[in-house]
C-alpha positions as CSV (number, residue, x, y, z in Angstrom):
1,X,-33.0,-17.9,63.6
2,X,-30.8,-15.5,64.3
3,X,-31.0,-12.3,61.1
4,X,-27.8,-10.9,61.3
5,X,-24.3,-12.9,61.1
6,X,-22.1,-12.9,64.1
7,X,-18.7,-13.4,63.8
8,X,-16.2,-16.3,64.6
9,X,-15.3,-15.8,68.7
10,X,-11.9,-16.1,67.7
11,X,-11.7,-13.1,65.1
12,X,-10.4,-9.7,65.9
13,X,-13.5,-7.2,66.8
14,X,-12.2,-4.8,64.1
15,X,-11.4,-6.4,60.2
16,X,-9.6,-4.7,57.4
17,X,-11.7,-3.2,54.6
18,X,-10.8,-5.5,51.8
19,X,-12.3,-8.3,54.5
20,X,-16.3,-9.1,53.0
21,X,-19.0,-10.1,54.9
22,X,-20.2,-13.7,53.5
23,X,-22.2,-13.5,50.7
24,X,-21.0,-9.8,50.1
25,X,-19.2,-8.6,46.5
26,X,-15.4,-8.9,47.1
27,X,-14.4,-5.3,45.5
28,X,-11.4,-5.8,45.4
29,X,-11.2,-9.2,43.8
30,X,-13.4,-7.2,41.1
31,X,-11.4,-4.4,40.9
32,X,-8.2,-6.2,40.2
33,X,-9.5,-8.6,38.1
34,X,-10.4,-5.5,35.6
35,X,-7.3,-3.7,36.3
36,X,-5.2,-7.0,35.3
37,X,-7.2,-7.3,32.1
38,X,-6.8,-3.7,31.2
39,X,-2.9,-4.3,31.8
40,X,-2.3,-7.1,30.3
41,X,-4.3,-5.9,27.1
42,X,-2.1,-2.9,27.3
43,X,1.5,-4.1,27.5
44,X,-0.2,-6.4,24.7
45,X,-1.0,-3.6,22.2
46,X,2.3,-1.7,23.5
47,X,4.2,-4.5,22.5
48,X,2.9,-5.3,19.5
49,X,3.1,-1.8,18.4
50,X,6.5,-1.3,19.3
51,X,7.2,-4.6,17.3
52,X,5.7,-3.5,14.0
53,X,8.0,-0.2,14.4
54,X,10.2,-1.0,11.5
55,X,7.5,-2.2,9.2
56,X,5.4,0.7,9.8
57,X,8.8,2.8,9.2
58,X,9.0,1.0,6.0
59,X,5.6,1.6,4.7
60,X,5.1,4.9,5.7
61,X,8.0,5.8,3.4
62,X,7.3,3.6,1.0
63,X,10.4,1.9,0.8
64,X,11.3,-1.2,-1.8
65,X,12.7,-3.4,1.3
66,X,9.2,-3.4,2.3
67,X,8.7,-6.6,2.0
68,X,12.2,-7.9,3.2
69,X,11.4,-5.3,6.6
70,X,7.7,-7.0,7.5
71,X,9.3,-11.0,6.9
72,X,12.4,-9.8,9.4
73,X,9.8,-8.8,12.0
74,X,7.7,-11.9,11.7
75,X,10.8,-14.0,12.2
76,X,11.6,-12.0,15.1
77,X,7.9,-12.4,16.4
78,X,8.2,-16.2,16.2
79,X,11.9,-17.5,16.8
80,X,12.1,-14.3,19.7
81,X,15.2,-13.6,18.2
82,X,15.7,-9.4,18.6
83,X,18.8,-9.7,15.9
84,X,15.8,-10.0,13.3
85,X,13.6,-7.2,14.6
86,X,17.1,-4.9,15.0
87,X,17.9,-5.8,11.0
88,X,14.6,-4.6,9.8
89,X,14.6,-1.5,12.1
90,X,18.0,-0.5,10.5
91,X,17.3,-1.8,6.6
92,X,13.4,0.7,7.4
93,X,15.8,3.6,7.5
94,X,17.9,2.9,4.8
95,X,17.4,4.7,1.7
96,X,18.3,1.7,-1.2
97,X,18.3,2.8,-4.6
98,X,15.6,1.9,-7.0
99,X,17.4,0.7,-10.1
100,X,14.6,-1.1,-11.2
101,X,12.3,1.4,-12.4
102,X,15.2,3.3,-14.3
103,X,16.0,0.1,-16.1
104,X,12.7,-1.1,-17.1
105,X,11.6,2.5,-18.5
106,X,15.4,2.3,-20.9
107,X,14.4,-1.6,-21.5
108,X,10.9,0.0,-22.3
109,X,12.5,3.1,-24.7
110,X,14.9,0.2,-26.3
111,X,11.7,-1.9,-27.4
112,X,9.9,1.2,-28.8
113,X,12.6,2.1,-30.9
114,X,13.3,-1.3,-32.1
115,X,9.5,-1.3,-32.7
116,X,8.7,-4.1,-30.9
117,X,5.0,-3.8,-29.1
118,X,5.0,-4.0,-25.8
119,X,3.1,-6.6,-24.2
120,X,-0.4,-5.4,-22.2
121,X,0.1,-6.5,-19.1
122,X,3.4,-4.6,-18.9
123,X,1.5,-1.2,-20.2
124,X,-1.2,-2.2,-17.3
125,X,1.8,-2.0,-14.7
126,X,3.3,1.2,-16.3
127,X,0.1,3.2,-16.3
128,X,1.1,3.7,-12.9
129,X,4.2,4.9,-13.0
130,X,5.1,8.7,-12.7
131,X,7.5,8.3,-14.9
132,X,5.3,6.6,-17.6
133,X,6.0,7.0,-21.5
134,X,2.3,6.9,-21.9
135,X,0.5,10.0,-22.9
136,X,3.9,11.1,-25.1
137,X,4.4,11.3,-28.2
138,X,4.9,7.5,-29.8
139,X,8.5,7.1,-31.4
140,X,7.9,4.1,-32.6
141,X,5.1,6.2,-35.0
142,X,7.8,8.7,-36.4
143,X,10.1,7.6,-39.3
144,X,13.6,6.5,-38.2
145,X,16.3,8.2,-40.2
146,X,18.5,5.5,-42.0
147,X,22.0,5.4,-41.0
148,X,24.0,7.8,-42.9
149,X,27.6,6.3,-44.0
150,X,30.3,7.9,-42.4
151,X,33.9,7.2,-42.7
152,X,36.7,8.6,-40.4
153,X,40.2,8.9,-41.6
154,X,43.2,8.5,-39.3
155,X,44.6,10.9,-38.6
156,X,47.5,12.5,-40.9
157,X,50.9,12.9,-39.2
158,X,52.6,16.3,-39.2
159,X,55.6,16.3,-40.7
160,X,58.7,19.3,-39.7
161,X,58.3,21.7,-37.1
């Protein structure tokens, strides 16, 4: 038995480099194989982070449209519609107004006055707030001046001049 391997008669003298021997680790099959795996992995995460732009945008600055943002990028993800993923780029850097929290601390002020008790689970949610009336003193507590009786006249028109 012959120990080394001869080649085919009808193959060049010299091969290429990326040419194994029989039985030999194909390098370069290896080394592709990795690279492709690290690539597609990559254009993977750089896709995926470059999709969640406008809900990271959102959260970041802790925006109300939040929510709104993050369910415009999933129906972007899944239809592969861009128009969706565009909409919640632009509504991430739009400053809305909050008129909620101005509303519910005057709703809030109203029911004090009026001494109506406010109900716990609303006081749990307000705790947080900066804005909170907790921790002041209660007006509800204090005696309410009655309504003093006050009568405007028309007024009198000048006569001469």
């Amino acid at each position: 038995m012959p120990s080394a391997v001869t080649a085919h008669p009808a193959a060049p003298h010299t091969l290429p480099v990326f040419i194994t021997e029989p039985g030999q680790t194909d390098v370069l099959f290896v080394t592709m194989s990795l690279f492709l795996i690290v690539a597609v992995l990559g254009v993977g995460l750089l896709f995926l982070r470059l999709h969640t732009l406008p809900e990271r945008m959102a959260h970041r600055t802790h925006k109300l449209q939040f929510e709104i943002v993050a369910v415009l990028g999933l129906i972007a993800l899944f239809t592969h519609m861009h128009i969706f993923w565009i909409a919640g780029l632009i509504l991430a850097m739009i400053d809305l107004p909050d008129f909620g929290s101005p509303l519910g601390r005057i709703a809030h002020g109203v029911e004090t006055l009026a001494g109506i008790e406010t109900p716990p689970d609303v006081v749990e949610r307000e705790e947080g707030l900066p804005f909170s009336s907790h921790g002041h003193k209660d007006v509800a507590a204090a005696p309410v001046p009655a309504a003093q009786d006050v009568r405007v006249s028309a007024p009198q028109p000048v006569h001469g001049a």
